[in-house]
matplotlib code that plots the C-alpha trace (Angstrom):
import matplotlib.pyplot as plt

x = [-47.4, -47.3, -45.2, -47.9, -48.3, -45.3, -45.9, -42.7, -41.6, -38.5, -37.7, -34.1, -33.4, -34.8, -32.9, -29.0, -29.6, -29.6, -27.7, -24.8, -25.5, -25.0, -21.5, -20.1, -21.4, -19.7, -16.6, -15.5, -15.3, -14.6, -11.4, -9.1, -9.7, -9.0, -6.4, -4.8, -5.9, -3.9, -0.3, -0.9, -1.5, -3.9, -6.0, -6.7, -10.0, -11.6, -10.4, -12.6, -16.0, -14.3, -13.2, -15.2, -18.7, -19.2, -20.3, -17.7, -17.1, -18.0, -21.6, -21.8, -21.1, -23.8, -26.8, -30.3, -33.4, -35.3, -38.2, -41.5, -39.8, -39.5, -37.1, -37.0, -35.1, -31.3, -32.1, -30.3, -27.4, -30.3, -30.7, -27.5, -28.2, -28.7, -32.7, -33.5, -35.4, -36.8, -40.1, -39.7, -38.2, -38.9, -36.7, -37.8, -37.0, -38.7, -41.1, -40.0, -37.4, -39.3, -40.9, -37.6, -35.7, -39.0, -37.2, -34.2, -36.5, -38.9, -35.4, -34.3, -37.2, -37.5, -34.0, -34.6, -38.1, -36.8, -33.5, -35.9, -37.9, -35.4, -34.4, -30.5, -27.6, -25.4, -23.0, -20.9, -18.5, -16.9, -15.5, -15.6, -12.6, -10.6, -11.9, -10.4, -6.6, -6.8, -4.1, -2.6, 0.8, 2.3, 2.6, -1.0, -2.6, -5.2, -4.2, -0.4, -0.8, 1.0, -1.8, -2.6, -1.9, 0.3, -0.6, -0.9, -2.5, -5.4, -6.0, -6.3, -9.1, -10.8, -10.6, -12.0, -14.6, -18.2, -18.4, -21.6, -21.2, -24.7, -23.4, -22.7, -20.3, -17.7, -18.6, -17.0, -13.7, -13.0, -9.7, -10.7, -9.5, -12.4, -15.4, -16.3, -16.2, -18.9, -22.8, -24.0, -23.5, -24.7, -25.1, -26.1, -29.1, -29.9, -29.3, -32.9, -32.9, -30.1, -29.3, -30.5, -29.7, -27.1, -25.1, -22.2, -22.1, -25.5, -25.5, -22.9, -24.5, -27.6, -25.6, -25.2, -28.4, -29.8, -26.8, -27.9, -31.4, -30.3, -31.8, -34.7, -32.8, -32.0, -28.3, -29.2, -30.6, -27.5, -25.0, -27.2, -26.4, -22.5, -22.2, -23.4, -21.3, -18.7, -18.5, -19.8, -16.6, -14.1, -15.9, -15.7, -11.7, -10.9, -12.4, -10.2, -7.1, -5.2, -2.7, -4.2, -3.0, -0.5, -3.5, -5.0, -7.6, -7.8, -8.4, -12.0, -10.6, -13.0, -11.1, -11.7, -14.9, -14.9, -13.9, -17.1, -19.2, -18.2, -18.5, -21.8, -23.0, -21.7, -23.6, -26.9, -26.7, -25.8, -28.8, -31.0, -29.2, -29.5, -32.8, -34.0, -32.4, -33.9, -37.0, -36.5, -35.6, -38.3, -40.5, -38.7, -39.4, -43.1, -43.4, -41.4, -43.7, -46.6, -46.4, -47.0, -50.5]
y = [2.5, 1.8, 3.5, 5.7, 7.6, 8.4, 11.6, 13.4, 13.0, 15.2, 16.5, 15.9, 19.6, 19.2, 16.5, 17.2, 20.2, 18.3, 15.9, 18.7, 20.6, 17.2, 16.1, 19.9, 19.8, 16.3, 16.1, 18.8, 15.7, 13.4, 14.4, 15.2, 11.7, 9.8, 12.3, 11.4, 7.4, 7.8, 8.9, 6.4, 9.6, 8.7, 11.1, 10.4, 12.1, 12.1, 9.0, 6.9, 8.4, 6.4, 3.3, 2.9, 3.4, 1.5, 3.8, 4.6, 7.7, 7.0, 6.0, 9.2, 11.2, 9.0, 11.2, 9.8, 10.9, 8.5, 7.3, 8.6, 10.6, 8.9, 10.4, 11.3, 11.9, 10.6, 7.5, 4.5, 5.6, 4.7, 1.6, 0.6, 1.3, -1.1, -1.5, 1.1, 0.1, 1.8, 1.7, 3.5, 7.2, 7.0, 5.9, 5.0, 2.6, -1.3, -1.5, -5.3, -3.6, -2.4, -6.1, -7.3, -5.1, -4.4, -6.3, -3.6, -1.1, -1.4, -2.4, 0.7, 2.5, 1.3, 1.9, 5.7, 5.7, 4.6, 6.6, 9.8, 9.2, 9.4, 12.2, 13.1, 12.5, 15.0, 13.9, 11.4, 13.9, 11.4, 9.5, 6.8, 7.5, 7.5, 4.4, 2.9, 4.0, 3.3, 1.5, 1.2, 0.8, 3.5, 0.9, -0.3, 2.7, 1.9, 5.8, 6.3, 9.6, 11.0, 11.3, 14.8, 14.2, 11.1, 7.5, 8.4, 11.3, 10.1, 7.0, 9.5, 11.3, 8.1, 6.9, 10.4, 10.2, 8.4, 6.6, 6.2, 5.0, 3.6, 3.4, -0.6, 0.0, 2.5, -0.1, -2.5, -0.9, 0.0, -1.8, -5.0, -2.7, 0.0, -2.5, -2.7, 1.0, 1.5, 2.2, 0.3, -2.8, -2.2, -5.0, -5.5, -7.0, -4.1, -1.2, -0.2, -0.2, 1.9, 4.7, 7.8, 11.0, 12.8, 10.2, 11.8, 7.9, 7.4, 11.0, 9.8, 6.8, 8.2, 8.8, 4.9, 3.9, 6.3, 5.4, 1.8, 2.7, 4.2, 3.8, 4.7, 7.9, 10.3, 11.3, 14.8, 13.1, 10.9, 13.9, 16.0, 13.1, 12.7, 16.5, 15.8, 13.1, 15.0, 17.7, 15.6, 13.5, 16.3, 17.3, 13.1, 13.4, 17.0, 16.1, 12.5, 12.5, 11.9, 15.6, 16.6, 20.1, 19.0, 18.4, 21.6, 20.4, 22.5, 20.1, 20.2, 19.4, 17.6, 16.9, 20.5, 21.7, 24.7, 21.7, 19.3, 22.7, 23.6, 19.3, 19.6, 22.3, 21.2, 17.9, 19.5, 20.9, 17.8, 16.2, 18.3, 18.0, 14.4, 13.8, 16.6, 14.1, 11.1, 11.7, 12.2, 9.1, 7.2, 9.5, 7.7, 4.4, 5.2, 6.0, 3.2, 0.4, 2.2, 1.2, -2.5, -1.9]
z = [91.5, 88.2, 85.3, 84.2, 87.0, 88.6, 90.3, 88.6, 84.9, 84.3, 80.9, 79.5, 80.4, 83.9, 84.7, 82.9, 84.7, 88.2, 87.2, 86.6, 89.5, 91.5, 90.0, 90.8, 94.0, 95.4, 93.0, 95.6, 97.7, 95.5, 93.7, 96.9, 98.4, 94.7, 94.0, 97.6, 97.1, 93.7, 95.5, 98.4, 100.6, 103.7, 105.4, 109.1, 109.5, 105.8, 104.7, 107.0, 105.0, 101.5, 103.7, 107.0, 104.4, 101.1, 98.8, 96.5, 94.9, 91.5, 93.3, 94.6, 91.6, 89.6, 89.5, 90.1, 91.0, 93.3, 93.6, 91.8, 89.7, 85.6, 83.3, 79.3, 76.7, 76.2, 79.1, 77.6, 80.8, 83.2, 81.9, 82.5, 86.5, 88.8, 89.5, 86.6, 83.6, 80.3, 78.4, 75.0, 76.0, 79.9, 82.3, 86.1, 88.9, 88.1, 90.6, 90.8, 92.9, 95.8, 96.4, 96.3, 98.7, 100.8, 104.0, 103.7, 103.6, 106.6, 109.1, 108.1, 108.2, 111.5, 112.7, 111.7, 113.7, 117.3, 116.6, 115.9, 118.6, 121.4, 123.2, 122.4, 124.9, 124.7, 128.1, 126.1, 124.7, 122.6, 124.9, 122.7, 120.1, 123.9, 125.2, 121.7, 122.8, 126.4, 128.2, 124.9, 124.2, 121.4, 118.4, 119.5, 118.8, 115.8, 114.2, 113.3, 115.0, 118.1, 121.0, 122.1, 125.9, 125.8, 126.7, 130.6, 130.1, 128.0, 130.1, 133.0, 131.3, 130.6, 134.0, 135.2, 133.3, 132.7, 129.2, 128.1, 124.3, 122.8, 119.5, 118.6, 116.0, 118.1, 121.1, 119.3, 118.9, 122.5, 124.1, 126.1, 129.3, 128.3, 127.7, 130.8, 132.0, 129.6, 131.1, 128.1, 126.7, 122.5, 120.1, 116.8, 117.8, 120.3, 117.8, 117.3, 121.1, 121.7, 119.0, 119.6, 117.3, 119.8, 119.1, 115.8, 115.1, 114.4, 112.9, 110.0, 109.5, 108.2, 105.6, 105.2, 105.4, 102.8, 100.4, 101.2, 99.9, 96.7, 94.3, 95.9, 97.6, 95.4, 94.5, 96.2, 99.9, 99.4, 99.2, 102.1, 103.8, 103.2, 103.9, 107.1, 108.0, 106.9, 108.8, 111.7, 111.6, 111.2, 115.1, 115.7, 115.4, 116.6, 120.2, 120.1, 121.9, 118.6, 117.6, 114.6, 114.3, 111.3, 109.6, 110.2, 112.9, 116.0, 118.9, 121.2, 124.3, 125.8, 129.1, 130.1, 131.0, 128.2, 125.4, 127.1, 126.5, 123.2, 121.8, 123.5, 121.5, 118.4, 119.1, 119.7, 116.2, 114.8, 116.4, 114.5, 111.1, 111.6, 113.0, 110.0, 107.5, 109.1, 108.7, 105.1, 104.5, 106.4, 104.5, 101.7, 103.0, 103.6, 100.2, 98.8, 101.0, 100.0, 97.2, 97.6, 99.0]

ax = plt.figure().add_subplot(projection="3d")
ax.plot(x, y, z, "-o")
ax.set_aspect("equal")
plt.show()
């Protein structure tokens, strides 16, 4: 695709207007976590969007585009942006880019596919955030926060229970005594072989891989995105076994059969928000590659 015919050219009116839209939209998301990062204040359940994920806030608040669309009037700003570049009063992604990032591209692309194309598990009743505080002792605990049930308490429920994490990157935190109640055993290198979209781990992360893609994504898939994950990890921490109500946070008690029924249909929903935005972005990616030929 060559400069000349991108399939969208937005006037400077078109695109302030966006781009305005866009900055209201996430500095409701924004400000509380730098306004909180500023007085040293943590947050236990929407901190870990601003620390656990890369993308800062400033990145999400910068508005772009994406891909195919060219913008002009007033674009010396998108010149300044990272894989942007300007012939006389149009601005647009260098097309250098896409050869150069076309490996990132197709993983994730690919990632997205097999994830999509799974059916989603919805018996795991995140089980995971226990399997992280079992048979730990108080001071061990990875969250300063008092633990809904007690130490004894919450180990029981894991130990009455089947964990069937697939996500690598929850795996990984489990205690040494949980690892091997798992059914699975995830990996890095088996993550295109295990995600699947039931999983609220893999849900948030779409949010990482399209802010990974950016600038191909534009800012307004990367904030669909981030809403999602947002409101999928407020669910993530109100079924753990951490006492969040100071906070605000009812708790899904999962170790009851009316909390396993109500995380399961909250999880259902979230598979379809998530496989919805998937498929965005390896739309994304189709176009991107597509581009090479």
């Amino acid at each position: 695709m060559t400069p000349a015919v991108w399939p969208v050219v937005l006037t400077q009116d078109a695109w302030r207007a966006r781009a305005e839209a866009h900055e209201q939209r996430v500095t409701a998301w924004t400000e509380p976590y730098l306004r909180r990062r500023s007085r040293r204040e943590p947050h236990p359940v929407e901190d870990f969007l601003w620390t656990y994920y890369s993308y800062r806030p400033s990145a999400l608040r910068a508005w772009h585009p994406g891909w195919g669309t060219a913008v002009t009037g007033a674009v010396e700003a998108f010149g300044e942006l990272r894989g942007w570049t300007v012939d006389g009063d149009r601005a647009f992604i260098d097309p250098a880019l896409v050869d150069r990032r076309a490996g990132q591209l197709a993983e994730i692309r690919d990632l997205l596919v097999a994830t999509n194309a799974r059916s989603p598990m919805l018996s795991c009743f995140g089980l995971h955030e226990w399997a992280m505080v079992y048979r730990q002792r108080p001071e061990q605990v990875r969250h300063k926060i008092p633990l809904r049930l007690g130490g004894e308490a919450t180990d029981a429920v894991v130990d009455a229970n089947r964990i069937s994490c697939s996500h690598y990157d929850a795996y990984r935190f489990f205690t040494a005594e949980a690892v091997g109640l798992n059914a699975r055993r995830p990996t890095l290198q088996t993550r295109v072989a295990n995600e699947q979209p039931g999983c609220l781990h893999a849900g948030m992360d779409v949010y990482k891989w399209a802010s990974k893609l950016a600038p191909f994504t534009s800012a307004e898939l990367v904030a669909d995105c981030f809403e999602l994950a947002h409101d999928i990890r407020e669910l993530d921490m109100r079924a753990s076994p951490y006492d969040l109500t100071a906070w605000g946070y009812s708790p899904v008690a999962i170790e009851t059969p009316a909390g396993k029924a109500e995380y399961a249909h909250a999880q259902r929903a979230f598979a379809e928000r998530s496989s919805e935005l998937r498929l965005r972005v390896i739309s994304l990616c189709d176009a991107v590659l597509a581009s090479r030929r």
